[in-house]
SELOVO-357400 format. One line per 3 residues: number of its first residue (from 0); their letters; for each residue x, y, z of C-alpha. Coordinates in steps of 0.001 Angstrom, whole numbers, plus 524288, in hexadecimal, padded with zeros to 5 digits. Layout:
N
NUM = A = X Y Z; ...
END
This chain:
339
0 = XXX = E429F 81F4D EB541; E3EDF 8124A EB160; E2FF6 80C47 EB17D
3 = XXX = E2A5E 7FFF5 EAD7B; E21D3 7FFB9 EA24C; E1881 7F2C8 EA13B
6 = XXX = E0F12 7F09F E997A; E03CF 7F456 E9FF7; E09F3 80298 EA112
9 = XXX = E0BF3 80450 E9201; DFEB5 80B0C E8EB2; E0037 814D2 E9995
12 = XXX = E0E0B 8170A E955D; E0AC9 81A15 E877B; E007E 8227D E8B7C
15 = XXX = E09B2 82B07 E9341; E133D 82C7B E8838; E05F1 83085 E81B3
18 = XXX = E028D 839E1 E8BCA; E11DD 83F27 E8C98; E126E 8436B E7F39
21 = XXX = E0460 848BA E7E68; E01E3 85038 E8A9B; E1132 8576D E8DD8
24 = XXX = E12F9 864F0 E94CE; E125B 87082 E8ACB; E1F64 87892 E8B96
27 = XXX = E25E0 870BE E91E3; E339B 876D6 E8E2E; E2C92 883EA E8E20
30 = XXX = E2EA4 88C89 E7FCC; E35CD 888C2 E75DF; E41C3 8922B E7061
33 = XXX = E3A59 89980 E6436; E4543 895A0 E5A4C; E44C6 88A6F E5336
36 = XXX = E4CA4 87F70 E585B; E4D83 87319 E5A58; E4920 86F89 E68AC
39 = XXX = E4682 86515 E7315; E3CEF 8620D E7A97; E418C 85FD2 E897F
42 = XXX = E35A6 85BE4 E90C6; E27EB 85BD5 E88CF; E2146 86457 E8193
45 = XXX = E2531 87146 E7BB7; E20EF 87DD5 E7AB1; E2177 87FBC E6BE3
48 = XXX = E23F2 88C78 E63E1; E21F4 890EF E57EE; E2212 89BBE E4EDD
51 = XXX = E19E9 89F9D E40DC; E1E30 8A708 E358D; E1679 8B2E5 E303F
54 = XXX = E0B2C 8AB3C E2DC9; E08C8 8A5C8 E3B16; E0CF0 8987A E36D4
57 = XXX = E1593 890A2 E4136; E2400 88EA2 E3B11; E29C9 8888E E4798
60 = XXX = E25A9 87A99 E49D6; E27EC 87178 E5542; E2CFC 86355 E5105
63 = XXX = E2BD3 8591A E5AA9; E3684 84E0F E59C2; E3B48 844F8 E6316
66 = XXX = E4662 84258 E6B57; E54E2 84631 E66EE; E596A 8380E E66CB
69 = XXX = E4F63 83392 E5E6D; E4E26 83645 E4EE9; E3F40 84077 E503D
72 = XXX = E49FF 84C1F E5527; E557D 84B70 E4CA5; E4B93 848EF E3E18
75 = XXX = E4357 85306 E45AD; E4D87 85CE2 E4395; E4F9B 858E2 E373C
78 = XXX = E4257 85C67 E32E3; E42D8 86764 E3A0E; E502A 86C47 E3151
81 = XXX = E4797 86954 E24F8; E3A06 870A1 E2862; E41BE 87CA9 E2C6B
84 = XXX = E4962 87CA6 E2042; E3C83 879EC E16C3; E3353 88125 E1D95
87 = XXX = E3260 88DBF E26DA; E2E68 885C6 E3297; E3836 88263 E3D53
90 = XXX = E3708 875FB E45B6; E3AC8 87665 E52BB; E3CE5 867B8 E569F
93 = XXX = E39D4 8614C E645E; E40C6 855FE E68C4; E3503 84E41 E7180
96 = XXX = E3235 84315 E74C6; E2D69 83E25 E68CF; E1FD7 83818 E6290
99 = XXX = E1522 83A64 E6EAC; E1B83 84523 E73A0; E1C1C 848F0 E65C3
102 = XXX = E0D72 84862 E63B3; E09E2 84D57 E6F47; E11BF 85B50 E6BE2
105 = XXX = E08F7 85B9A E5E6C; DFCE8 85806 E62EC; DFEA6 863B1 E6DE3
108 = XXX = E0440 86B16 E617D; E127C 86CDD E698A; E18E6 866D9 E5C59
111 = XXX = E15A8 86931 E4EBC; E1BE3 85E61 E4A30; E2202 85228 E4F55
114 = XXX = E2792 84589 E4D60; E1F9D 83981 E520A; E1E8F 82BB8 E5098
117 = XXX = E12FF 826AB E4702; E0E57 81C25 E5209; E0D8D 8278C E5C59
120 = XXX = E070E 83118 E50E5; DFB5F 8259D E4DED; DF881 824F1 E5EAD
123 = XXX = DF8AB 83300 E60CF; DEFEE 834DF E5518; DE595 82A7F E5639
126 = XXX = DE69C 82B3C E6560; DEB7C 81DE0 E67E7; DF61F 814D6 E6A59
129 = XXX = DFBC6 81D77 E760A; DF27D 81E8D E8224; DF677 82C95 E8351
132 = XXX = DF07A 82E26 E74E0; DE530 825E0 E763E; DD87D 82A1B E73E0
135 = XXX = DDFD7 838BF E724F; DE35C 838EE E65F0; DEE62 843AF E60B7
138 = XXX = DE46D 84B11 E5698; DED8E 8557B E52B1; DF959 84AFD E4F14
141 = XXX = DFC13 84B06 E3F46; E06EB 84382 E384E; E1100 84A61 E2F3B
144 = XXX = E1929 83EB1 E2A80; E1F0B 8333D E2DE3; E2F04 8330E E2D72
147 = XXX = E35A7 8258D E30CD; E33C1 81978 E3766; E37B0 81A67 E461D
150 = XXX = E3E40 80EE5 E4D67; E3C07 80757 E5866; E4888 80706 E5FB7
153 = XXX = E4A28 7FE58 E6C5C; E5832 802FD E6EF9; E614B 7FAD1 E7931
156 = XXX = E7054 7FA3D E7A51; E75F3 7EC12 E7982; E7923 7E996 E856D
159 = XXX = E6C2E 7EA61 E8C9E; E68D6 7DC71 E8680; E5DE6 7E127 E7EFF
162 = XXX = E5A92 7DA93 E73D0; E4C3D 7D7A3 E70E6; E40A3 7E045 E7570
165 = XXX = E3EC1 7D4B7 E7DFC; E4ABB 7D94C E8553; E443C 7E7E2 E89AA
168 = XXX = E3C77 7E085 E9490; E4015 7E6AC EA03D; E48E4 7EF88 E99AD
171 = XXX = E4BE7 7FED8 E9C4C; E44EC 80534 E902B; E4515 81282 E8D4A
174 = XXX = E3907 8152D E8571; E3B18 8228B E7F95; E378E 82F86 E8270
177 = XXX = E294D 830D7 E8B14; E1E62 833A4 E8101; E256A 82F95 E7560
180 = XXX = E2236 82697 E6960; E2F4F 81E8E E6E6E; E284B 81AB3 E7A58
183 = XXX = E1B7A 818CF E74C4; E225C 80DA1 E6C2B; E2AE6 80874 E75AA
186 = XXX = E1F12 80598 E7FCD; E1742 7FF7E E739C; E230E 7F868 E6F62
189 = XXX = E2774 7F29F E7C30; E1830 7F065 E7D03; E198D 7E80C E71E8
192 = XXX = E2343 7E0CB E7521; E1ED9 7DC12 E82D8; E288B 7E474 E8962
195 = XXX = E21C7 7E7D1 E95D4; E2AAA 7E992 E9FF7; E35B1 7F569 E9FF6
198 = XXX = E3B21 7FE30 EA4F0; E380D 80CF1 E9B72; E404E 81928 E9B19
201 = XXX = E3CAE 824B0 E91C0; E4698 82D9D E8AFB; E48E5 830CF E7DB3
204 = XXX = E52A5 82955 E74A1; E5E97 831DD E790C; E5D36 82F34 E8718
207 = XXX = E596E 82287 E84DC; E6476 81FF3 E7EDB; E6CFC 823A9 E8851
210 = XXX = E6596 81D27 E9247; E68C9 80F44 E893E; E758D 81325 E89C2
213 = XXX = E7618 814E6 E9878; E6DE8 80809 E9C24; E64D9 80FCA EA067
216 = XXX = E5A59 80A16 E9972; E5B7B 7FB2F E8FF7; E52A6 7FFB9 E836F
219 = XXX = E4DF8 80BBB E7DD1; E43A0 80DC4 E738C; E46BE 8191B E6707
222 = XXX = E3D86 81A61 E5CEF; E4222 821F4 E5172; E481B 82176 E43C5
225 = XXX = E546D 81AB2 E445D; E5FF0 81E7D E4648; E5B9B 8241F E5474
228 = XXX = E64C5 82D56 E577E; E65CD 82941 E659A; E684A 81B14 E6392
231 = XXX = E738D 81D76 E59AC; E78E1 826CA E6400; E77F7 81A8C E6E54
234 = XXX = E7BFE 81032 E638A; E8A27 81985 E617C; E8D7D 81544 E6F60
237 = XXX = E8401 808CA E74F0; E8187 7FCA5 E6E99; E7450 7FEFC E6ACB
240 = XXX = E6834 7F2B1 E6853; E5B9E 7F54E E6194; E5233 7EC0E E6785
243 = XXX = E4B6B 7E61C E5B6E; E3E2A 7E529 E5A88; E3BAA 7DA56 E4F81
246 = XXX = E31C4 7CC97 E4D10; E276C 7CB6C E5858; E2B19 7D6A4 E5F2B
249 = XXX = E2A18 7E1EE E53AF; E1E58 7DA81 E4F28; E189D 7DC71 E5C40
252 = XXX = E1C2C 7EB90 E5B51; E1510 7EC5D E500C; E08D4 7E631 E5444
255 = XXX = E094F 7EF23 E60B0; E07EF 7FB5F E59A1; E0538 7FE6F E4A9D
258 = XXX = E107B 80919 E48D4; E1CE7 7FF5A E48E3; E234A 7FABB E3C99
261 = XXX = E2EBE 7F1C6 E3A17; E3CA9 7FA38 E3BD3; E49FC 7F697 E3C79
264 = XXX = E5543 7FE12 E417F; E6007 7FC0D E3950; E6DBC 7F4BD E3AEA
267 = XXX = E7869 7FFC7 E3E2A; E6D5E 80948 E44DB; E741F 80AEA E52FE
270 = XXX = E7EDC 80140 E4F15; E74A4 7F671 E4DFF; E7A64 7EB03 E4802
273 = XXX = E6E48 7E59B E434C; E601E 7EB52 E3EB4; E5736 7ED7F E4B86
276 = XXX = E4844 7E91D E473C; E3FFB 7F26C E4E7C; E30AC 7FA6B E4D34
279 = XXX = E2FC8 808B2 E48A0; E2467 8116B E48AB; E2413 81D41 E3DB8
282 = XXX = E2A1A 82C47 E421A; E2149 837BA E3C48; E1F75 845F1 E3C79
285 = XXX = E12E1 84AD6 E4304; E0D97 8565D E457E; DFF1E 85BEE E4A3F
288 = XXX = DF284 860A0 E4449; DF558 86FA0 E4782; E013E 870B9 E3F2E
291 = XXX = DFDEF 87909 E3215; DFF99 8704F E26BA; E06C7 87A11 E1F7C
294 = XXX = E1030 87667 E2A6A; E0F2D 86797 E2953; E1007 86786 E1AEA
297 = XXX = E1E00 87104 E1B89; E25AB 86A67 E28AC; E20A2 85C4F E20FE
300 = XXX = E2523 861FD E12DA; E3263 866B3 E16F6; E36B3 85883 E1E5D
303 = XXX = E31FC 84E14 E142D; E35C1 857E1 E08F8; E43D9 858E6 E0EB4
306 = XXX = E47E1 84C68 E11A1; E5322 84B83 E0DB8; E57D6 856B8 E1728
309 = XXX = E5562 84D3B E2158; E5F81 84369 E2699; E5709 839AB E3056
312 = XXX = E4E1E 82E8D E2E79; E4FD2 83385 E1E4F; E4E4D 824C1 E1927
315 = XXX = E3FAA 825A4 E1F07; E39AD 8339F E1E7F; E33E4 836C4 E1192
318 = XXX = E271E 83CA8 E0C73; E266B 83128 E04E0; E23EE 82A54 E11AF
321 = XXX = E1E64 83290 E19C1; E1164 82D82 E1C23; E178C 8212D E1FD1
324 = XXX = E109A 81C16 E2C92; E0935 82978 E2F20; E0115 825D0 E37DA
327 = XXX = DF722 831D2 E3C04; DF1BE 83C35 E3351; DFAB6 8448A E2AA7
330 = XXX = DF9BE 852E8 E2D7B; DF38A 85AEA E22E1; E0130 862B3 E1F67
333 = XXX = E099D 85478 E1E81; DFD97 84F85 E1685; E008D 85C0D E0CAA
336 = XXX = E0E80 858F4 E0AE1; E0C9F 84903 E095A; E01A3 84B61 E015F
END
């Protein structure tokens, strides 16, 4: 179902993503199978499980990613393949719905670590910038590393006319996934822009991608490392348009929020004959307060020590770089590794 969103409704619609990702139904699939696998989430929160070795340490960890369309699932996995062959802890990854969801699941200690974007990390921390996080700051939230820069993608198909962010007034957006950091930048961004009147849908980038490809909806917003999985999938069979965001308008982004830097999604990305100028905010590995640092120190050892067994977003994640654009407090086990 479609709604309009002015702009007189954008606070209180932040705040509910807020509220959605802090404040969702414990158990909501009931247990979780006691081997380690790779599961996902259907419809909120989990209940997790884990087991401990002789010692009474935990050795089964629950790793919070995103949605399996976007790039936090897939390079979730990855790490998960390179922790569990460094180290004798096994990561059971989530697919969710990404960043506030994301935080919400550490701060009530349902995840042990997740991915999260650095703009969503800095609100929940300092209890700002979302209404749902306002004045109730995330205490327990501590920052691991930072991984790659994560882009702002306004995705059309060329023959809905859409060419400038001018062009999304009155449009059919869908938003992304309810409580995640996608639709926490898409409201600021349309925000921004002086987009005030549309029409929103929420899904993640799979379904929204179908719905693109059905006319279901005119625009969708992705934020992740590019290539998006989901969007080349579209771009093998629809023409697809990356609505720039470039001059006055990216400027204005920028001013909006203190998280956005210049990006550009390359010529050839989804069959793009040109480069698409566009805003990205910073992807990073988070976890909470509780976690031992002996754990933090080996699960952040084994990925930025085995790189090169990786295959996504390689050109950006490096210990060397690590710290880039951290934006809350480095938990005392990542601050033994970097040093």
């Amino acid at each position: 179902m479609t709604r309009k969103l002015d702009r007189r409704e954008f606070i209180a619609a932040t705040g509910a993503i807020g509220i959605a990702g802090l404040a969702g139904c414990t158990g909501g699939n009931g247990d979780e199978e006691t081997t380690t696998t790779t599961t996902a989430a259907e419809d909120g929160d989990e209940t997790t499980t884990t087991t401990a070795d002789g010692d009474g340490t935990e050795t089964r960890l629950s790793w919070h990613a995103g949605g399996t369309g976007g790039t936090y699932f897939p390079l979730s996995n990855e790490f998960k393949s390179v922790v569990e062959a460094n180290t004798d802890f096994t990561l059971q990854v989530q697919s969710t719905g990404a960043s506030v969801e994301n935080v919400g699941s550490l701060a009530r200690g349902n995840a042990d670590f997740a991915l999260i974007q650095n703009d969503v990390a800095f609100f929940a921390k300092n209890g700002t910038g979302i209404e749902a996080f306002q004045d109730n700051p995330v205490e327990n939230l501590s920052g691991v590393a930072t991984l790659y820069p994560e882009t702002i993608h306004i995705v059309t198909l060329a023959d809905t006319g859409i060419e400038q962010p001018s062009d999304l007034a009155g449009a059919t957006i869908n938003t992304g996934d309810l409580g995640s950091g996608t639709q926490v930048n898409a409201l600021q961004i349309l925000e921004a822009l002086g987009i005030e009147d549309f029409s929103e849908q929420n899904t993640g980038f799979s379904q929204a991608s179908d719905q693109l490809k059905n006319g279901d909806i005119d625009a969708a917003f992705v934020v992740g490392g590019w290539p998006v999985g989901a969007i080349e999938e579209l771009g093998a069979t629809e023409d697809v348009r990356i609505v720039p965001i470039e001059g006055e308008n990216r400027q204005a982004v920028k001013d909006a929020a203190p998280f956005y830097a210049d990006d550009e999604i390359p010529s050839g990305t989804y069959g793009l004959e040109s480069p698409a100028p566009t805003v990205s905010v910073q992807a990073m590995i988070a976890t909470n307060a509780e976690q031992p640092e002996a754990t933090v120190e080996a699960v952040t050892e084994a990925i930025f020590e085995n790189v090169d067994d990786l295959t996504i977003k390689t050109d950006f994640i490096s210990k060397e770089t690590a710290q880039d654009g951290m934006s809350i407090d480095l938990h005392p086990g990542a601050q033994a590794y970097f040093g």
